[in-house]
N, C-alpha and C positions, 0 to 999 in steps of 0.2 A: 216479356213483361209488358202490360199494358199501359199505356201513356195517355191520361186526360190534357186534351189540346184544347178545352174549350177556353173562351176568353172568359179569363174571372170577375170582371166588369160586368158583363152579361149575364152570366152566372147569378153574381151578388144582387143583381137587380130581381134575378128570377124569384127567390129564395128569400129576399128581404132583409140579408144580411148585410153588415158594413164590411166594406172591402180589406177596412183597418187589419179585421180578423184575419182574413187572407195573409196578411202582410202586405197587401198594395198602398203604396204611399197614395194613389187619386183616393179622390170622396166623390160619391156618387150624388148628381146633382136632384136627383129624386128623392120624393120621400117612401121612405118604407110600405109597404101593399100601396102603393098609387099605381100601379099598374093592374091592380087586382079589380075589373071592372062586374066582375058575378058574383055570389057567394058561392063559397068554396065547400064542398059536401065536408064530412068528417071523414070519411076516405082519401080526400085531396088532401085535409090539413094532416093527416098522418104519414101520409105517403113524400108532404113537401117535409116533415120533420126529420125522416128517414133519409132523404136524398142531399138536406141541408148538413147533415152528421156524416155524411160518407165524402160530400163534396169536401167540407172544410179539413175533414182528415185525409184525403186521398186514397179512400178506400173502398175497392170494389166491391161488386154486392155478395160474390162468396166469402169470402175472409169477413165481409160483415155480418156475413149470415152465421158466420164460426162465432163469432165473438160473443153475439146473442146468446146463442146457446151456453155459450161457456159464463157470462154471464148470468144466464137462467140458474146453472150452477151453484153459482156463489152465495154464502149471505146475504140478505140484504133485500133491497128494491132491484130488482131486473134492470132497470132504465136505468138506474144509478149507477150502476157495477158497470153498465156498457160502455157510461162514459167516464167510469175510471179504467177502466183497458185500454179506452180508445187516447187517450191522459200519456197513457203507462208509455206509449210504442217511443221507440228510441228518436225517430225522426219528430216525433212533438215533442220533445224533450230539450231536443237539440234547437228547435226552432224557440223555444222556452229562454234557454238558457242566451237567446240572441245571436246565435253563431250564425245565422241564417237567415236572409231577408222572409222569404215564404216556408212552407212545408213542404213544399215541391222540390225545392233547393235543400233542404235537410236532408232530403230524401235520396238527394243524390249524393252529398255531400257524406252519408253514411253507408252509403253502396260503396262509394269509393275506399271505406274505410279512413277516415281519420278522424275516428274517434274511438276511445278506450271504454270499458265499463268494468270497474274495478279491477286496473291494469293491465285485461285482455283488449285484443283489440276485437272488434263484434263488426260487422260489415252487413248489416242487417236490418233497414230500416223498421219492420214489424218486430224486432226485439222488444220484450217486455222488461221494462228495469220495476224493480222493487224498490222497496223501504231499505235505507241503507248503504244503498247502491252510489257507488262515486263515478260520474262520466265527464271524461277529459279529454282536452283537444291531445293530438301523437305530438310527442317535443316534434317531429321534423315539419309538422303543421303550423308549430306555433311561429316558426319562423315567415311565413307565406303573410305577404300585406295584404291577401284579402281579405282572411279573416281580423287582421285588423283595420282592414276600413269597415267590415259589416259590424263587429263589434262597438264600433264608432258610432254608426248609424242608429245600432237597433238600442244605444244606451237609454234611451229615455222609455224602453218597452216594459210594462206591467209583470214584474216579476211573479209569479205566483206561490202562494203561501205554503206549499209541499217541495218549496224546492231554495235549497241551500246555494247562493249562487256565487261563485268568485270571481268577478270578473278578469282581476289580474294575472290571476291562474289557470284561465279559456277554463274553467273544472267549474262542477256542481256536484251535491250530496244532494240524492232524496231523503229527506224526512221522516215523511208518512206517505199514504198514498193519495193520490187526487181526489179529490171531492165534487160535486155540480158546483158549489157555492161558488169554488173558486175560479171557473170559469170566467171568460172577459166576452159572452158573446147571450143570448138570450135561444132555452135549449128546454125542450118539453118533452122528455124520453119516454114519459109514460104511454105518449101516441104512438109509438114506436111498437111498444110493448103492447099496445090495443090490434096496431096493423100484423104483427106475426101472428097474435094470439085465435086470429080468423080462422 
């Protein structure tokens, strides 16, 4: 499996996003495009919106290349479906629900298996949950003080509105399914949808 080692500092400056979204407690002492000293073609700004969406999900360009499509599939706006898939995966869910400082740490932290999805256990970070779906910490997790220091930590985080959350219970219900609105980060999939459409 492949492993993004780049610094998310670095990253977040390239990309113009707040590190917040990462999960990184720094703030980046820049302001947004102040490092952008050219103007950027409409190829660049499509191509940075594509790489801004793979980076903050940890997802590579094939499996993101899947999701398009499966995407392109679905009702609706193409861009919008992308980033309700990309919403759906078990490891944003978990990062959702606060059990995990980043998405990189969900990601491991559901490889490892200790989390259930309607009482199986899924070890799977790219699991897709649905409407309905109840995902919980394994009782022999729930004993472990990491997950209660990070649930400590990550208490004051932006719940989102498709997600039923119980903190007491490490457990959440999905809803509905994810929407762009509900997002906590600033996301323009239709350039996405212009860059494949070449």
């Amino acid at each position: 499996m492949a492993v993004n080692r780049e610094p998310i500092l670095k990253k977040c400056r390239t990309l113009d996003i707040s590190p917040m979204v990462m999960g990184a407690a720094k703030s980046s002492n820049r302001n947004p495009g102040a490092n952008s000293r050219k103007k950027v073609s409409e190829y660049g700004l499509q191509l940075k919106e594509k790489q801004k969406l793979k980076f903050i999900y940890g997802v590579l360009e094939k499996p993101f290349f899947r999701y398009f499509e499966l995407a392109g599939k679905m009702e609706g706006k193409t861009g919008d479906n992308l980033v309700t898939i990309l919403e759906s995966r078990l490891d944003n869910v978990v990062f959702r629900m606060g059990l995990a400082l980043t998405r990189r740490e969900s990601r491991q932290l559901a490889t490892h298996g200790h989390f259930l999805v309607n009482g199986a256990k899924v070890d799977i970070p790219s699991y897709r949950v649905k409407a309905g779906d109840t995902i919980a910490l394994r009782d022999k997790s729930k004993q472990s003080a990491k997950f209660k220091d990070v649930a400590e930590q990550t208490k004051g985080r932006l719940v989102p509105g498709w997600l039923d959350l119980n903190r007491e219970g490490f457990s959440a219900s999905i809803t509905r399914a994810p929407l762009i609105t509900d997002l906590d980060y600033e996301c323009q999939p239709h350039l996405i949808v212009e860059l494949y459409s070449k």
